[in-house]
KEVEXVEX-277560 format. One record per residue (C-alpha): x, y, z. Coordinates in steps of 0.5 Angstrom, whole numbers, padded with zeros to 4 digits, always signed. Layout:
N
XYZ
...
***
This chain:
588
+0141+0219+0164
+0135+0217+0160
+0139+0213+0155
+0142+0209+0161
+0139+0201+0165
+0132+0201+0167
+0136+0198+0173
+0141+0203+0173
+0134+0209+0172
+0131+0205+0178
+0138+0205+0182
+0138+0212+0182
+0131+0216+0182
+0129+0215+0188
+0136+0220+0190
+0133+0226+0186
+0128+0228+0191
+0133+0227+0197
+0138+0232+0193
+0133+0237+0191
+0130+0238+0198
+0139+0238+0201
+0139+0243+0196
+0134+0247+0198
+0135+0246+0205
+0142+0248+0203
+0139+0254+0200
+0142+0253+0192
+0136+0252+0187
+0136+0245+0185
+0135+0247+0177
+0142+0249+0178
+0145+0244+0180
+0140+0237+0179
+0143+0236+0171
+0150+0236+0175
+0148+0232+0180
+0146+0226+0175
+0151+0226+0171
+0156+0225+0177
+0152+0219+0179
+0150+0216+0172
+0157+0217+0170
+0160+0214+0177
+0156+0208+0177
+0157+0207+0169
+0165+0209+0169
+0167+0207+0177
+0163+0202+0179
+0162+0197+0173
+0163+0190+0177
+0162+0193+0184
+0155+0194+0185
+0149+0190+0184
+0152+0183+0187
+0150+0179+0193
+0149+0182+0200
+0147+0180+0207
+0142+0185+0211
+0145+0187+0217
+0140+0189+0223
+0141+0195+0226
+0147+0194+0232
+0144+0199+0238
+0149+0205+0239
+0153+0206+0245
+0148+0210+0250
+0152+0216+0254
+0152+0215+0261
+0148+0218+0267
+0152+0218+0272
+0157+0223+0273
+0165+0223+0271
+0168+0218+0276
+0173+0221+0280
+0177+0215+0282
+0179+0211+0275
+0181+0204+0276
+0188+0202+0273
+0185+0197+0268
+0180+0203+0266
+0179+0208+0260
+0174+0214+0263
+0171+0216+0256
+0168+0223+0255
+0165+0228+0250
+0171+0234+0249
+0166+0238+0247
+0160+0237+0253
+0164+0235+0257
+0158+0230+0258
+0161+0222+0261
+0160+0218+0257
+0162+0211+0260
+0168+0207+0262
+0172+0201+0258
+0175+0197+0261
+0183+0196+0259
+0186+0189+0256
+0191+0186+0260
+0198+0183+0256
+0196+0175+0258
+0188+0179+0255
+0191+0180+0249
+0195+0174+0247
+0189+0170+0248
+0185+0176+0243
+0191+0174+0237
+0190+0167+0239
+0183+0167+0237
+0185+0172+0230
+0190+0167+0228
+0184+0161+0229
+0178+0165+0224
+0184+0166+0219
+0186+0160+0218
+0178+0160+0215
+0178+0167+0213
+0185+0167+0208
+0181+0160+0204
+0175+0165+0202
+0174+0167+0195
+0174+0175+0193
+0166+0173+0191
+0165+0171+0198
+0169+0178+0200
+0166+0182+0196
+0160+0181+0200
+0162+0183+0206
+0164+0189+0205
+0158+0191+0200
+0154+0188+0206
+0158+0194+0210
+0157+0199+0206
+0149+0198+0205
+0150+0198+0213
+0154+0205+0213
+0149+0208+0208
+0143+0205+0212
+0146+0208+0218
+0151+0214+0217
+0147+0219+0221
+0148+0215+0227
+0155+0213+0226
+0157+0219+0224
+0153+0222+0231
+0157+0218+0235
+0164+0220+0233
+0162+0227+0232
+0160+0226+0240
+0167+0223+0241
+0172+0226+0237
+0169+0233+0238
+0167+0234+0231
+0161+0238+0226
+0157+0233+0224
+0159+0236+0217
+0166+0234+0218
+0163+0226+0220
+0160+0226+0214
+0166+0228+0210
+0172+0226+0214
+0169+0220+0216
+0163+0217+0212
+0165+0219+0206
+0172+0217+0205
+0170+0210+0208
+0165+0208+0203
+0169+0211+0197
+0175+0206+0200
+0169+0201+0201
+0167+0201+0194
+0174+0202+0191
+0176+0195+0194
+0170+0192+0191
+0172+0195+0184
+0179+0194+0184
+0182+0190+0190
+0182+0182+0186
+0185+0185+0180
+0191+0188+0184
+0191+0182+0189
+0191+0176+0183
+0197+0172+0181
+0202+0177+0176
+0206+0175+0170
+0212+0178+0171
+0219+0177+0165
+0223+0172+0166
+0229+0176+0162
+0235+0171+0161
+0231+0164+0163
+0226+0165+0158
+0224+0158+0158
+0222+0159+0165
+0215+0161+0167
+0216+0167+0173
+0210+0171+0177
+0208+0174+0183
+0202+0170+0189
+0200+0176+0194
+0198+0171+0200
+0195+0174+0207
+0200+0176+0212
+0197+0173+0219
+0195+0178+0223
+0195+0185+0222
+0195+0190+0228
+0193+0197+0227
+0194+0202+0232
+0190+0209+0231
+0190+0216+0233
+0183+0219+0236
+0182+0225+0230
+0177+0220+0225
+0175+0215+0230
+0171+0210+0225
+0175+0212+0219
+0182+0211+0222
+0178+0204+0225
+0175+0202+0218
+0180+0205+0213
+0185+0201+0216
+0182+0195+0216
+0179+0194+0210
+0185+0192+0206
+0188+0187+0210
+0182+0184+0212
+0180+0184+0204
+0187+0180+0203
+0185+0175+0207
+0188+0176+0214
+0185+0178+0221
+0185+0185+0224
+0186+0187+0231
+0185+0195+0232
+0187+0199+0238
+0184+0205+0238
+0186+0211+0242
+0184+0211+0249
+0181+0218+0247
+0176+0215+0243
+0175+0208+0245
+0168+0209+0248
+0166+0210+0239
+0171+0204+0237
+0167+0199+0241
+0161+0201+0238
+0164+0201+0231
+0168+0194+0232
+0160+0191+0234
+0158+0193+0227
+0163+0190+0223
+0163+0184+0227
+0155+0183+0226
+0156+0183+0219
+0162+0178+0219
+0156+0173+0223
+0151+0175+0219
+0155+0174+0212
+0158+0166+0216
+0165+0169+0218
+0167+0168+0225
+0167+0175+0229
+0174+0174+0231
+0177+0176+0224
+0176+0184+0227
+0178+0185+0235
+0179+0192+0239
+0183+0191+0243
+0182+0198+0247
+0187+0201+0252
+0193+0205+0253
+0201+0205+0251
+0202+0200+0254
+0197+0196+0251
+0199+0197+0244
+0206+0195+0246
+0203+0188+0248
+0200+0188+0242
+0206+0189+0237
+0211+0185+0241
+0206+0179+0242
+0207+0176+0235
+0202+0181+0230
+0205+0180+0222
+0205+0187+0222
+0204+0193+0224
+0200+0200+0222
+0201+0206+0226
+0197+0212+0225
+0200+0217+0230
+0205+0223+0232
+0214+0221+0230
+0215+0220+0237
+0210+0215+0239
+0211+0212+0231
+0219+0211+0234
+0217+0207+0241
+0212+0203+0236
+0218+0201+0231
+0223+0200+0237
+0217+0195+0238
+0217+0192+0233
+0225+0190+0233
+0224+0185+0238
+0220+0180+0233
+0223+0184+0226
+0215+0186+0225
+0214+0190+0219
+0210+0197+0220
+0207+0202+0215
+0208+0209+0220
+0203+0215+0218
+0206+0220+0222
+0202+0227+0220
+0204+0233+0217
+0205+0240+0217
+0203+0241+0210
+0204+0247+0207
+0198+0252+0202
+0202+0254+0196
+0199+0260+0193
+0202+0263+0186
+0202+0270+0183
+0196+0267+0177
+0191+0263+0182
+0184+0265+0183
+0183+0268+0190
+0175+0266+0190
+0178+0258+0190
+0183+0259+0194
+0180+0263+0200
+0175+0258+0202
+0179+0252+0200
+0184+0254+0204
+0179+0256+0211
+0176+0248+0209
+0183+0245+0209
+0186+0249+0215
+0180+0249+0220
+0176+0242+0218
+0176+0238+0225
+0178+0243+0228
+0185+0242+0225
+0185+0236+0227
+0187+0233+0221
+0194+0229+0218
+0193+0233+0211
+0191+0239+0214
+0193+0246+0212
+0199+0248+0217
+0203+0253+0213
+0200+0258+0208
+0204+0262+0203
+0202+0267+0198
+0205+0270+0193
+0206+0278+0196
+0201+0280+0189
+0196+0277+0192
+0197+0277+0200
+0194+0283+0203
+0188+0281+0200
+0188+0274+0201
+0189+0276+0208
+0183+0280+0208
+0179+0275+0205
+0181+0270+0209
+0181+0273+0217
+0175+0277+0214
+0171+0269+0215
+0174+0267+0221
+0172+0272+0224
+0164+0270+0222
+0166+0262+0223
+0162+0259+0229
+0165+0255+0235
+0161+0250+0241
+0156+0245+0241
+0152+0243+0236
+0144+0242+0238
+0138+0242+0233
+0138+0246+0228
+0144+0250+0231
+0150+0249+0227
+0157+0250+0227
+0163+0251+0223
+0169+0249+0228
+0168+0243+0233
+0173+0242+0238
+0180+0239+0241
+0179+0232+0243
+0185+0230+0247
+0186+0236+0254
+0193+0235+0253
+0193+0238+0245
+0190+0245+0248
+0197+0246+0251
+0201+0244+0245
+0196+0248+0241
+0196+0254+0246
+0205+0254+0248
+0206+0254+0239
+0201+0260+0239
+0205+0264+0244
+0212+0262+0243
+0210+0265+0236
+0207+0271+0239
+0214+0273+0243
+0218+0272+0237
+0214+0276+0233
+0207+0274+0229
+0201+0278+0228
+0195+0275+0232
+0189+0276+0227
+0184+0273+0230
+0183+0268+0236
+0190+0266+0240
+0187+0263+0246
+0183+0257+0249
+0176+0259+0248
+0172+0261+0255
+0167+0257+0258
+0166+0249+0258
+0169+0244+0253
+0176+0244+0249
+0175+0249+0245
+0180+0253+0242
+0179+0259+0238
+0180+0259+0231
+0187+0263+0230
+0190+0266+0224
+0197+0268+0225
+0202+0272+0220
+0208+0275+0221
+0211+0268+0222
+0218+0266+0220
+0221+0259+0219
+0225+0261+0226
+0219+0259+0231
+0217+0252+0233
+0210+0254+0230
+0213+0253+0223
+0216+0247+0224
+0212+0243+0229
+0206+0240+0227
+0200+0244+0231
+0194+0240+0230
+0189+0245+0232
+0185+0250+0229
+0191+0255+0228
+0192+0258+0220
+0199+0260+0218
+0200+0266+0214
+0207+0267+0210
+0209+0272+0204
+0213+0269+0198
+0217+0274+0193
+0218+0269+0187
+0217+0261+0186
+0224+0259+0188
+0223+0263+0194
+0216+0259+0197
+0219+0253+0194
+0226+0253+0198
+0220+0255+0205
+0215+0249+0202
+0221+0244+0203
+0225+0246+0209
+0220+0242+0214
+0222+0235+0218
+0214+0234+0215
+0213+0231+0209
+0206+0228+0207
+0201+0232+0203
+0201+0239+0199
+0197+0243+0195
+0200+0249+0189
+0195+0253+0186
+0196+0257+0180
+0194+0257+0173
+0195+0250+0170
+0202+0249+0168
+0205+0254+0173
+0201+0250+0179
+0205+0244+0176
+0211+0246+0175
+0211+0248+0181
+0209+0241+0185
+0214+0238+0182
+0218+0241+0186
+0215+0240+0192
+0218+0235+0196
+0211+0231+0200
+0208+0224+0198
+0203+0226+0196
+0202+0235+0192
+0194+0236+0189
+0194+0242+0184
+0189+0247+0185
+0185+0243+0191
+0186+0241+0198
+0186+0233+0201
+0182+0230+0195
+0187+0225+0193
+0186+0221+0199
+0180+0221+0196
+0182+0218+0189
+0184+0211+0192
+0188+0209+0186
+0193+0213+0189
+0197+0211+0194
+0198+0215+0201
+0203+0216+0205
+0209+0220+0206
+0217+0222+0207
+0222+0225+0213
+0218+0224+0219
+0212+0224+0216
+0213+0216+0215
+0214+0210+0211
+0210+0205+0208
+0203+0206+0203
+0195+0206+0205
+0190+0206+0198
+0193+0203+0192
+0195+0197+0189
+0201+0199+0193
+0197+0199+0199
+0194+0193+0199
+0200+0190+0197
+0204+0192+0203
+0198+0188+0207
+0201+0181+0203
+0208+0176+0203
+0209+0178+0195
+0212+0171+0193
+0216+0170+0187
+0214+0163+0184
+0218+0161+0178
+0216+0153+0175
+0218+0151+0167
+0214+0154+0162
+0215+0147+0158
+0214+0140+0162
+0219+0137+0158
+0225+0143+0157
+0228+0142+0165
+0234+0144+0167
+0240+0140+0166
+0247+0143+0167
+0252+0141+0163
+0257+0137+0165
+0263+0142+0165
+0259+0146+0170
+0257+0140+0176
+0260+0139+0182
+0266+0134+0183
+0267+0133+0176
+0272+0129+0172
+0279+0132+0171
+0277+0130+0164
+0271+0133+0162
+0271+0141+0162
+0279+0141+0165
+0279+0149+0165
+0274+0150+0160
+0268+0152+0164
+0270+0160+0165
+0271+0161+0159
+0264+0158+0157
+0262+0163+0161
+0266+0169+0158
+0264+0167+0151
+0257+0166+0152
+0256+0172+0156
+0258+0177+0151
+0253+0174+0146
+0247+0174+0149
+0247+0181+0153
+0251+0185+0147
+0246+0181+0142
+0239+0183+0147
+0241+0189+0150
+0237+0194+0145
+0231+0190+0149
+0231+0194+0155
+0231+0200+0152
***
């Protein structure tokens, strides 16, 4: 730290104090950690950042929060409206109106009219609108991080992380890395060496996202960042469970658009419900995103058949928790607790299947429900804390609850849990289940809640055979010493397998995200990512002005009896031979 940039030492000094006393109220004593602490930073800004950070930025005030009704919840919702409420308070928050079909064309019509700008823009003149956002999320991430606590039903620790945090770190990768990946590629010419050959990435038009209600503002921002980046215009139909926060999110990303000289156009929400989204596939999008569950990702791509619009689908997962016989418990227990009950369950990534290695299972189990036991659910206030929050969708506690039953009456253990909390609000109470088999629908439907599964394995063969018998293929995690644990992921069948940790790898940004089966198709995150946003055009030009293509005269049409009669093919089987035999070894 002492040998690094004053401006880098002014940049990173006044977060000293504001680590130690977070430590402190932490109860971690800040000698232990703050050298730690410093080296994460200086490294991450000296390392990762290079060109990202210190350009231009535009100051953006403050966008006012939505304010939480004071009328009570209407008993008679109009057809055009959404009623918006807290699934934990069970407080109204206030109505939306719905967008009508002919509302919608009118919105795409105004996207298609800023991007005709937007696509002209520089990736400096780009840059600065995402650094101006990112300034602005830091600036106020307690505040949004609150709001989609309150409208998802999340601990304001699962919003920072799950929320916060991965918009930033998209954000400043974008900054980072998202010019290098979207300029024009030199690509080999092979046989036509005396052409020049590359790759142009231009913006596709207008992007339609169509996100789910677990991560109101990261789902939001995580899709629109990279398409937006490429030059196109994004319009986000967020579900009707969380559209009371999406407005207040569209408002901010509009206002930096304004205040950076873009038209607020470029980024719309178009609140509403099925119907809705269906108007907005099949009324002349360029691409669709769909976050969200098979069977609604197969009525989204039946959609799509009408205009052949393109669609990357996220459709969840049930991601299985491998534990071998070499793996640490003191980890693993309490990062498996973090990836089954983070959200409340609600997360694609979550840990859904649990196996361990039958050495460690007793007291993996143990450890585990000994913890579950202790965790605290509700409504969080000042100064009292929670560790699990609540469901957000009323129809997602049945789901929950009759997976939870069918298994009970095939067999499984309740450990803990089993049930709807008492009392108001979504609640259901955190679940462990052992004893379970690959026969109930517990094992192979997604739960999404907050219900950890518990298998036994006797050897590696067997955990992988049980790892990959799932419809569901998104993410995984194996943990065991190093090369066990990597041996074994390799046979993992997942878009994406992280060895001895959970989740991170939606983090590292560099990596493309996405699954396989019924978990979808199609990248976010990536030079893959991004690129899935772009026509991808191949562009071939002479590399020499005056060497031009002239076919021999034996080769045009229409030719004269005598010039070439029947000599034409056999050029062919003469120099074919030469050539590929001759520049073979080249490809290897």
């Amino acid at each position: 730290f002492s040998q690094g940039s004053s401006c880098c030492k002014m940049a990173i000094s006044p977060y000293i104090a504001q680590v130690e006393e977070a430590l402190a109220e932490a109860g971690v004593t800040p000698t232990i950690c703050i050298s730690v602490v410093v080296a994460f930073i200086v490294i991450y800004l000296f390392n990762t950042y290079k060109g990202a950070i210190g350009g231009k930025t535009v100051h953006v005030p403050r966008v006012e929060p939505p304010q939480i009704s004071s009328t009570p919840k209407p008993t008679n919702v109009g057809k055009d409206e959404l009623s918006c409420d807290d699934p934990c308070r069970g407080d109204h928050l206030g109505v939306v109106k719905m967008l009508s079909a002919d509302e919608v064309k009118e919105r795409i019509a105004r996207a298609r009219a800023a991007q005709e700008d937007w696509k002209k823009t520089t990736f400096e003149q780009r840059d600065v609108v995402l650094r101006s956002l990112l300034d602005y999320v830091l600036e106020n991430q307690k505040e949004i991080a609150t709001i989609a606590g309150i409208d998802s039903g999340k601990t304001l620790l699962d919003a920072h992380f799950g929320e916060v945090l991965t918009v930033c770190e998209k954000l400043r990768w974008m900054m980072a890395n998202g010019e290098r990946y979207l300029r024009d590629e030199p690509r080999a010419p092979g046989l036509m060496a005396y052409k020049k050959t590359w790759v142009e990435y231009h913006p596709l038009g207008v992007v339609a996202g169509i996100i789910p209600w677990n991560y109101p503002f990261q789902n939001m921002f995580g899709t629109l960042i990279a398409p937006l980046y490429c030059g196109n215009a994004v319009l986000i139909k967020p579900s009707e469970w969380t559209s009371w926060s999406s407005m207040y999110y569209e408002k901010i990303m509009q206002e930096v658009l304004r205040r950076c000289g873009h038209s607020p156009d470029l980024v719309q929400v178009i609140p509403g419900d099925g119907r809705t989204g269906k108007a907005l596939i099949q009324s002349g999008v360029d691409k669709v995103i769909f976050i969200g569950s098979p069977t609604n990702g197969k009525r989204v791509m039946e959609s799509c058949v009408e205009n052949l619009t393109p669609v990357t689908l996220e459709l969840g997962g049930k991601d299985p928790f491998i534990v071998l016989d070499d793996a640490d418990l003191n980890q693993v227990t309490s990062t498996a607790l973090r990836g089954v009950f983070q959200n409340c369950g609600q997360n694609c990534i979550g840990v859904e299947r649990i196996y361990v290695h039958e050495s460690l299972y007793d007291e993996f189990v143990d450890r585990f429900v000994g913890t579950v036991k202790k965790m605290r659910q509700g409504v969080e206030s000042e100064g009292k804390t929670m560790d699990c929050g609540g469901v957000v969708m009323p129809q997602q506690l049945n789901i929950i609850d009759d997976l939870v039953k069918d298994a009970k009456e095939k067999g499984a253990t309740v450990m803990n849990g089993g049930k709807r909390k008492e009392g108001s609000g979504q609640f259901y109470e955190p679940t462990v289940l052992t004893n379970v088999t690959h026969d109930m629908r517990i094992a192979r439907e997604e739960v999404f809640g907050p219900v950890a599964l518990i298998f036994k394995f006797k050897d590696d063969a067997e955990a992988i055979r049980l790892a990959n018998d799932c419809k569901y293929a998104l993410a995984s995690s194996v943990f065991g010493s190093a090369s066990h644990a990597h041996k074994v992921a390799k046979q993992i069948w997942a878009g994406t397998t992280t060895i001895n940790d959970f989740g991170v790898g939606y983090l590292c940004m560099d990596l493309p995200f996405g699954g396989v089966k019924v978990s979808g198709f199609g990248k976010f995150n990536g030079p893959e990512g991004i690129r899935d946003c772009c026509l991808a055009k191949s562009m071939v030009a002479d590399r020499i002005p005056f060497m031009k293509t002239e076919l021999p005269k034996v080769w045009r049409y229409c030719r004269k009896e005598e010039e070439g009669k029947g000599s034409s093919s056999c050029l062919c089987c003469v120099l074919s031979p030469c050539f590929f035999n001759t520049f073979s070894v080249s490809g290897r």
